[in-house]
C-alpha positions in Angstrom: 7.1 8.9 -19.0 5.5 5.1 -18.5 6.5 2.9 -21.0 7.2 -0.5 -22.0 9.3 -2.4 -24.8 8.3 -5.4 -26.9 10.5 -7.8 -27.2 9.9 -9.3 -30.7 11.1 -13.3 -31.7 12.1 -13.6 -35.6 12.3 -16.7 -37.0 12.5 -16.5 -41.1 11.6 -19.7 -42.6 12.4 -21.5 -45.8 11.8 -24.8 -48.1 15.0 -27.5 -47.3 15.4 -28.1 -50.8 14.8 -24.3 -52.2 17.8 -21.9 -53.1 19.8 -20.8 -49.7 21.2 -18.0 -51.3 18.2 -16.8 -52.5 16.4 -17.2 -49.0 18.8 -15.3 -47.6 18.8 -12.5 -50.2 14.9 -12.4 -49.0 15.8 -12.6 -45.3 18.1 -9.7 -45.7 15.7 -7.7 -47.6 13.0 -7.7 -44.5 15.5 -7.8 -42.0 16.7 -4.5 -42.6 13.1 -3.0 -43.0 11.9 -4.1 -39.6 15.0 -3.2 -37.6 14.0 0.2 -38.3 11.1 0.4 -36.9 10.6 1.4 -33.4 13.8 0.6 -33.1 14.2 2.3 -29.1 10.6 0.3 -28.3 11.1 -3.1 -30.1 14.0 -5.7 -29.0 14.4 -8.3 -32.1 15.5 -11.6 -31.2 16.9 -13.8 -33.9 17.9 -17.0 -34.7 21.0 -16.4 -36.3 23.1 -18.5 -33.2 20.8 -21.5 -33.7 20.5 -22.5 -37.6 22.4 -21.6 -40.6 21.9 -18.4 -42.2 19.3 -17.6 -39.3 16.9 -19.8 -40.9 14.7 -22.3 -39.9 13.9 -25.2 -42.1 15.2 -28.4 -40.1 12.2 -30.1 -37.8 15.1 -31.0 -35.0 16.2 -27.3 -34.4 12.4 -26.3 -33.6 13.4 -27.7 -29.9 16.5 -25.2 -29.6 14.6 -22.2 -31.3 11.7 -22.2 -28.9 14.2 -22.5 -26.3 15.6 -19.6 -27.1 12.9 -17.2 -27.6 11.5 -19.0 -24.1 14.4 -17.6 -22.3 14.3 -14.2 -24.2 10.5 -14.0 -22.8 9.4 -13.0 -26.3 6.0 -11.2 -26.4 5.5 -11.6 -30.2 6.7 -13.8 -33.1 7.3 -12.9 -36.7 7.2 -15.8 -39.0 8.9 -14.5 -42.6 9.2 -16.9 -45.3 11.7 -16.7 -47.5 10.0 -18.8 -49.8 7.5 -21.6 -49.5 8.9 -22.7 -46.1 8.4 -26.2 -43.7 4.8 -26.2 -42.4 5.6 -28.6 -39.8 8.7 -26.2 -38.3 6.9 -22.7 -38.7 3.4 -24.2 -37.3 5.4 -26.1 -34.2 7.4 -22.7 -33.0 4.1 -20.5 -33.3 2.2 -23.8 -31.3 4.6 -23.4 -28.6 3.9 -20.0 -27.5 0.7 -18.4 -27.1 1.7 -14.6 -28.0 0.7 -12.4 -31.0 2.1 -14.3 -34.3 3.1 -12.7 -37.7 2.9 -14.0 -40.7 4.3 -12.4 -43.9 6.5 -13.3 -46.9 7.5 -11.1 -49.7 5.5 -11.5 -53.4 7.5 -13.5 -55.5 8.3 -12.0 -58.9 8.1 -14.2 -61.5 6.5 -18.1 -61.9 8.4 -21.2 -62.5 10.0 -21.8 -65.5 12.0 -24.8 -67.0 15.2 -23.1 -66.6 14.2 -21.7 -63.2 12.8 -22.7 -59.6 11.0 -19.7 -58.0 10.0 -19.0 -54.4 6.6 -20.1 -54.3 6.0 -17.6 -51.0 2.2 -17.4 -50.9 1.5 -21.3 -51.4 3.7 -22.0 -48.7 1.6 -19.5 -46.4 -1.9 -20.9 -47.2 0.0 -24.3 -46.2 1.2 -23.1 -43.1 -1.4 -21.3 -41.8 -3.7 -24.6 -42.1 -1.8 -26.1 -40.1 -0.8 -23.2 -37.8 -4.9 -23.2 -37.0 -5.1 -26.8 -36.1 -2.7 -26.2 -33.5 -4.8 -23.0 -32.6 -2.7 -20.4 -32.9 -4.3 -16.9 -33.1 -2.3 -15.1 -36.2 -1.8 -12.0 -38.1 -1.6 -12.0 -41.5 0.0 -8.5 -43.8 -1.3 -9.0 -47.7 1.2 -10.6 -49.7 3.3 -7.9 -51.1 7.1 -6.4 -52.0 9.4 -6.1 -48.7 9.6 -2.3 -50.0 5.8 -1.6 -50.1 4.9 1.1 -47.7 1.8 -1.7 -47.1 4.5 -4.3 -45.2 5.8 -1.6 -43.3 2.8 0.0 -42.1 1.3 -4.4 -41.6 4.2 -4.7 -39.3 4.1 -1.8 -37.2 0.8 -2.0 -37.0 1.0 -5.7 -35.6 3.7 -4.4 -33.2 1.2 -2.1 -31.8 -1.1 -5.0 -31.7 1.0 -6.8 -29.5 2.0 -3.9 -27.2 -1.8 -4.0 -25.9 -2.0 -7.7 -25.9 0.9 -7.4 -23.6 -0.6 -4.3 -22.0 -3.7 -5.7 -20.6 -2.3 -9.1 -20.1 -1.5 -8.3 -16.5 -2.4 -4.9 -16.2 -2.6 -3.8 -12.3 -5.2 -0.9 -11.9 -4.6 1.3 -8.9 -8.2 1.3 -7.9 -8.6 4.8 -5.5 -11.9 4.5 -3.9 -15.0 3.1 -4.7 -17.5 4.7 -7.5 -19.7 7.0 -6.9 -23.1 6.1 -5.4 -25.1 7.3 -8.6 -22.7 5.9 -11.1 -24.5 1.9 -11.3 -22.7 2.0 -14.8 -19.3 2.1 -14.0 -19.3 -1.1 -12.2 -17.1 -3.6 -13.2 -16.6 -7.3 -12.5 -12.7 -7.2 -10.6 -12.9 -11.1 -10.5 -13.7 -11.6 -13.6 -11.1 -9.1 -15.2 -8.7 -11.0 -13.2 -9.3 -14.8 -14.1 -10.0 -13.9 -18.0 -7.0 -11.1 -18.3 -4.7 -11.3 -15.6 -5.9 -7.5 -14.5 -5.3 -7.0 -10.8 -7.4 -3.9 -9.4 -5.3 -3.1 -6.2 -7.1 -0.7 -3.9 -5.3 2.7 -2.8 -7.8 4.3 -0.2 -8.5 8.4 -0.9 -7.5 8.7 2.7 -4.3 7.2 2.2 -3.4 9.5 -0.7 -5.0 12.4 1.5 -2.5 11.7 3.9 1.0 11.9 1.6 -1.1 14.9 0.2 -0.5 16.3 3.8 3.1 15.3 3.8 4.1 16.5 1.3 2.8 20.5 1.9 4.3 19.8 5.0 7.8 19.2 3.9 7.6 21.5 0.7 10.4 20.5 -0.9 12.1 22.4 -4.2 10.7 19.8 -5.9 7.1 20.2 -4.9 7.6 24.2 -5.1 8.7 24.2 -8.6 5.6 22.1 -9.7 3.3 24.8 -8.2 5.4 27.0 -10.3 5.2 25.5 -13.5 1.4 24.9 -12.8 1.4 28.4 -12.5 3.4 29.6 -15.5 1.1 27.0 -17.6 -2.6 27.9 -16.6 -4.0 31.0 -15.8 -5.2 30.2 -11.8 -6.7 33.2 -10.8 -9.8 31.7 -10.3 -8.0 28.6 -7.8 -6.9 29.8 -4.6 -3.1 29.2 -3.8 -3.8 26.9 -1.1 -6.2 24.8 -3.4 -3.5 24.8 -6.3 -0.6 23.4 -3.9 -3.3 21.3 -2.6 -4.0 20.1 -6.1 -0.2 19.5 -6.8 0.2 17.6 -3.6 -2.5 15.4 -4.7 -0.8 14.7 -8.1 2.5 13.8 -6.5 0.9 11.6 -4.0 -1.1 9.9 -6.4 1.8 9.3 -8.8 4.1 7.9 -5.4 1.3 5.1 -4.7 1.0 4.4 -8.3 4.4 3.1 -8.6 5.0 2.2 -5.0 2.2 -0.5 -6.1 3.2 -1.2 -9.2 -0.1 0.1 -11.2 0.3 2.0 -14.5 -3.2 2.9 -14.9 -6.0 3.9 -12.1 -9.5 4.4 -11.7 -10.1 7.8 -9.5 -12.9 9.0 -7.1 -13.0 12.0 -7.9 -15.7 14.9 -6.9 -17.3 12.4 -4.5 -14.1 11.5 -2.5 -11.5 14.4 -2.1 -13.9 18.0 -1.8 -15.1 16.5 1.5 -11.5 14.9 2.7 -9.0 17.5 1.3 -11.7 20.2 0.2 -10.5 20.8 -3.2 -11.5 19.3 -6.6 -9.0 17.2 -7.6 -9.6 17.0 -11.5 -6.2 18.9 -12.4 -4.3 15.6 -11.2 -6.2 13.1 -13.9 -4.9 15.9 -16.7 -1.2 15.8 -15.1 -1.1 12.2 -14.7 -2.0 11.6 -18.1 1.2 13.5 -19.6 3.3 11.0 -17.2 2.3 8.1 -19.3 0.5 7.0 -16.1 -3.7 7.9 -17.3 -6.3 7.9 -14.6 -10.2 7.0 -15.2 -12.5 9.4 -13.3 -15.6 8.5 -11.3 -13.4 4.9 -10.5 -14.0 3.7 -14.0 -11.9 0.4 -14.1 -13.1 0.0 -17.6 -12.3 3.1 -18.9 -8.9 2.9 -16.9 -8.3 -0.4 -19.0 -9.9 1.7 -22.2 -6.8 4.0 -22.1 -3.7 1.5 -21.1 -5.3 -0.2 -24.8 -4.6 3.3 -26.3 -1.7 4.1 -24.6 -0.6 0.8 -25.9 -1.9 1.9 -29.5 0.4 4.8 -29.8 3.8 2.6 -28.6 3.6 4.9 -25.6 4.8 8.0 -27.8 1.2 9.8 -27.5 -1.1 10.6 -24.4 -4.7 9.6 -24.3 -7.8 10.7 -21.7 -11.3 9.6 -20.9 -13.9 11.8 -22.4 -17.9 12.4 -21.9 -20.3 12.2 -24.7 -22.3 14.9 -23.6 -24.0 16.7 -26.5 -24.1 16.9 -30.3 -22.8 19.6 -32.4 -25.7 22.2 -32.3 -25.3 22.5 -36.3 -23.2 19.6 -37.6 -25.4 16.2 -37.6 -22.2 14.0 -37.4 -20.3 15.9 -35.0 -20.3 15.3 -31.0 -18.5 17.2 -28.3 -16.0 15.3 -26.0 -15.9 17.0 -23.0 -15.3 16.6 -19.1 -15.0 19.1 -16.0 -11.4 19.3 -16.8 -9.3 16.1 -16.5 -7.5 16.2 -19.9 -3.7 16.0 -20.5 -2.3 19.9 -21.1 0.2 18.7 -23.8 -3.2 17.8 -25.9 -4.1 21.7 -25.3 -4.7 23.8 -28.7 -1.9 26.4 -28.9 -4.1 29.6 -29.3 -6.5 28.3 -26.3 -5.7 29.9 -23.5 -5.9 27.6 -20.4 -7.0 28.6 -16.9 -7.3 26.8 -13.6 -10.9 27.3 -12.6 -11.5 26.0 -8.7 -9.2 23.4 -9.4 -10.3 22.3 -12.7 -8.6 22.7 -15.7 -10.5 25.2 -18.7 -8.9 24.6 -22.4 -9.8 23.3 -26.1 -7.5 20.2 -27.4 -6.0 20.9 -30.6 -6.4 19.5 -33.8 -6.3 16.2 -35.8 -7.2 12.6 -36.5 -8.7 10.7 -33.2 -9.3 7.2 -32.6 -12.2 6.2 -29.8 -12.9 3.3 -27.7 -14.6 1.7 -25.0 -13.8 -1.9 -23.6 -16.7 -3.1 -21.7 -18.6 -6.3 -20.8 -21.9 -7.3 -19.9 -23.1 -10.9 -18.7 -19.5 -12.1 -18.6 -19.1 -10.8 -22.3 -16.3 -8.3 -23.3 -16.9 -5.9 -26.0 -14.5 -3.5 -27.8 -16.1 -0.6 -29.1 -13.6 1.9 -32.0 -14.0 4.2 -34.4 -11.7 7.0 -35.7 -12.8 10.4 -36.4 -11.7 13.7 -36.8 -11.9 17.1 -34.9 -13.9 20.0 -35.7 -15.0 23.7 -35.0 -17.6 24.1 -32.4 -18.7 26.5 -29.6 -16.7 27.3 -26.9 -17.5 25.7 -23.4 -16.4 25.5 -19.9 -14.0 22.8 -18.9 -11.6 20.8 -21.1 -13.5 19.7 -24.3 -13.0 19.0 -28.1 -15.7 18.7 -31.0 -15.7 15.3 -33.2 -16.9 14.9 -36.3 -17.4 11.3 -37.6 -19.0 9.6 -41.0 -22.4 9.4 -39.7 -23.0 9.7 -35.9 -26.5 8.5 -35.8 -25.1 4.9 -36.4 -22.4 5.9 -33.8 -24.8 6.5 -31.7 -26.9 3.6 -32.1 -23.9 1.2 -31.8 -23.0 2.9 -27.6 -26.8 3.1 -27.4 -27.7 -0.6 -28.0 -23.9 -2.1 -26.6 -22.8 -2.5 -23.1 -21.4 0.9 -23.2 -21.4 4.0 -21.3 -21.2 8.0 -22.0 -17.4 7.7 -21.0 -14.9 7.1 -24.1 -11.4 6.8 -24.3 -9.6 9.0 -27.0 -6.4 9.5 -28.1 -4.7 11.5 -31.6 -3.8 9.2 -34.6 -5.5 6.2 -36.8 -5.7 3.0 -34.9 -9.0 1.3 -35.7 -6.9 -1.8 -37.7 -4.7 -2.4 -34.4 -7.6 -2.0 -32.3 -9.6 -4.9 -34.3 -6.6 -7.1 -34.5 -6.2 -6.4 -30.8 -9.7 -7.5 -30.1 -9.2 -11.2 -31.5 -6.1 -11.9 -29.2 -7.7 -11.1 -26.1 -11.3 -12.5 -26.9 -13.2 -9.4 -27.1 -16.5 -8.7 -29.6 -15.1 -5.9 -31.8 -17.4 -3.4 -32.3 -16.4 -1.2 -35.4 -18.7 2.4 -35.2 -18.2 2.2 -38.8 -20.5 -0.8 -39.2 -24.0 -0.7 -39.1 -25.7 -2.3 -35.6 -29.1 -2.4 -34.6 -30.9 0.8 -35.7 -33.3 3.3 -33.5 -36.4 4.1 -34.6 
């Protein structure tokens, strides 16, 4: 399964002339919160080597802790404060990076009093921060509250999913595998552009090449390749797919998967029906599903955008969930606010409901996804403009249907569908399970893109 970890610079901060004891009592506190979170996914780099007590509050050590988290490679910084803190050290570490920042300290419990100095936590951020904008730093900010509240754990994984798809699409190589489909003018995307603003890299894997380790692969029919037929078979019902077509199928997947990381990508954008029935005369929809559960998510109809759509969600989840591109296709014959998500047969069979019984129809797969909380999106541009649409909704009850499908439900879908209407957008969404709208907003104002919440009213139809 594809994943990657986050390697995470702390750097607690505190006022020189405040209590040391007491910042550390503070630093302790938070320390042992966040180090178990994610714990297997997030590497936390400290500062403990480089100041006393592991905290920073002396301007001349700023040189030696950026240093540091330099060499680590740090893809996000946590700021705590311990108390008020030094502007001028917290503001210069977060100027010399340009990564996701945190900032956070703990409520203080009581004011001042004549017999007693207190923290002074919050003043200290509103300080900070000032400053930490005039040297442009993008931040993140969790509410001022008690290092126990389930509000600073949930803030702080929630920015270390943040980061994750900063870090995600910052770079992202794309295996592009052919080009779009001649009717499909809406899945175009600007390669260039994607590469100069993001980093992306879209690196083209020709259907013939693929075609061809397809071919070697049946040819040398290894145990490996024989027991993936057979678990294909023990999964889905494929007396409707010829054997040939099903080992064809399977060769595909394994060939596709071999160029994926021969080139380095983690995501793709597939031709699909347009490409492979006329080179290998099978519909290759079963491998999109398949790759998907290998953490490695392919966009059919050579979507780039939706391939980048799903690395953001794969990103979302810390790489623990599986995600797929979805049609809109038609609303809920009775429920106003409900929509079915649906597509030939391309989703992941780990998403599959229990009781649904899944098939292999001509080489596409036939089963209802299960239950639960989803979050949508759709990155897109248009004009040189990149939009983020999201929205979280929830599954439903609907009628059944061919393919692989799942009804949504959301809080009014007439305003949903006057937000993809009216935006740059396109009937393919990516989905995955789980609540992610707040990372996917944050998300949004690192990389530059126009959020677009569903859950906001935009222009309206008629």
């Amino acid at each position: 399964m594809y994943t990657q970890k986050l390697i995470l610079g702390v750097v607690p901060v505190k006022r020189s002339f405040l209590s040391m004891e007491e910042a550390v009592r503070q630093k302790n506190k938070f320390m042992s919160v966040i180090r178990r979170v994610k714990p297997e996914l997030v590497e936390i780099v400290d500062v403990d080597d480089i100041v006393e007590q592991g905290i920073l509050y002396e301007a001349d050590k700023v040189p030696a802790v950026v240093d540091k988290l330099k060499k680590a490679g740090i893809d996000a910084l946590f700021l705590p404060f311990c108390d008020f803190g030094e502007e001028q050290a917290a503001a210069a570490v977060a100027a010399a990076f340009r990564v996701p920042v945190l900032v956070w300290g703990a409520r203080d419990e009581r004011p001042n009093t004549f017999e007693a100095r207190g923290r002074d936590t919050q003043c200290g951020m509103f300080a900070a921060t000032k400053v930490m904008r005039r040297y442009g730093v993008t931040y993140s900010y969790i509410f001022n509250c008690e290092t126990e509240s389930p509000r600073f754990a949930s803030g702080y994984e929630n920015f270390l999913r943040t980061a994750a798809v900063v870090k995600a699409v910052k770079g992202l190589r794309i295996a592009k595998i052919g080009d779009r489909p001649v009717p499909f003018m809406s899945v175009m995307a600007n390669e260039a552009d994607l590469l100069s603003r993001f980093g992306m890299v879209c690196v083209p894997i020709s259907p013939s090449a693929v075609v061809g380790r397809m071919k070697t692969i049946l040819e040398e029919n290894s145990m490996v390749f024989q027991s993936y037929c057979e678990n294909i078979s023990q999964r889905m019902d494929c007396a409707q797919t010829k054997e040939e077509d099903l080992r064809k199928a399977a060769a595909v997947k394994m060939a596709v998967q071999l160029l994926m990381e021969e080139n380095n990508c983690s995501v793709g954008a597939f031709e699909c029906w347009s490409a492979f029935p006329a080179l290998a005369d099978i519909c290759p929809c079963l491998v999109l599903g398949e790759m998907a559960d290998e953490g490695l998510p392919l966009a059919c109809e050579t979507d780039v955008n939706g391939a980048v759509t799903m690395a953001i969600l794969r990103a979302c989840s810390l790489y623990e969930d599986v995600e797929f591109l979805a049609d809109l296709t038609i609303r809920h014959p009775e429920n106003d606010n409900a929509e079915l998500l649906w597509h030939c047969g391309p989703f992941p069979y780990s998403l599959k409901k229990e009781e649904s019984k899944a098939a292999l129809v001509e080489g596409q797969e036939s089963f209802e996804l299960k239950a639960g909380q989803l979050t949508v999106c759709r990155f897109d541009e248009l004009g040189g403009e990149y939009y983020l649409f999201a929205g979280e909704a929830s599954t439903t009850d609907g009628p059944e249907t061919t393919g692989t499908y799942v009804w949504m439900e959301t809080d009014n879908w007439q305003r949903w569908e006057e937000k993809l209407m009216f935006g740059p957008y396109i009937h393919h969404l990516g989905v995955c399970y789980g609540s992610y709208l707040p990372v996917l907003r944050e998300a949004a104002r690192y990389l530059g893109l126009h959020f677009d919440n569903a859950h906001e009213q935009g222009i309206h139809s008629l």
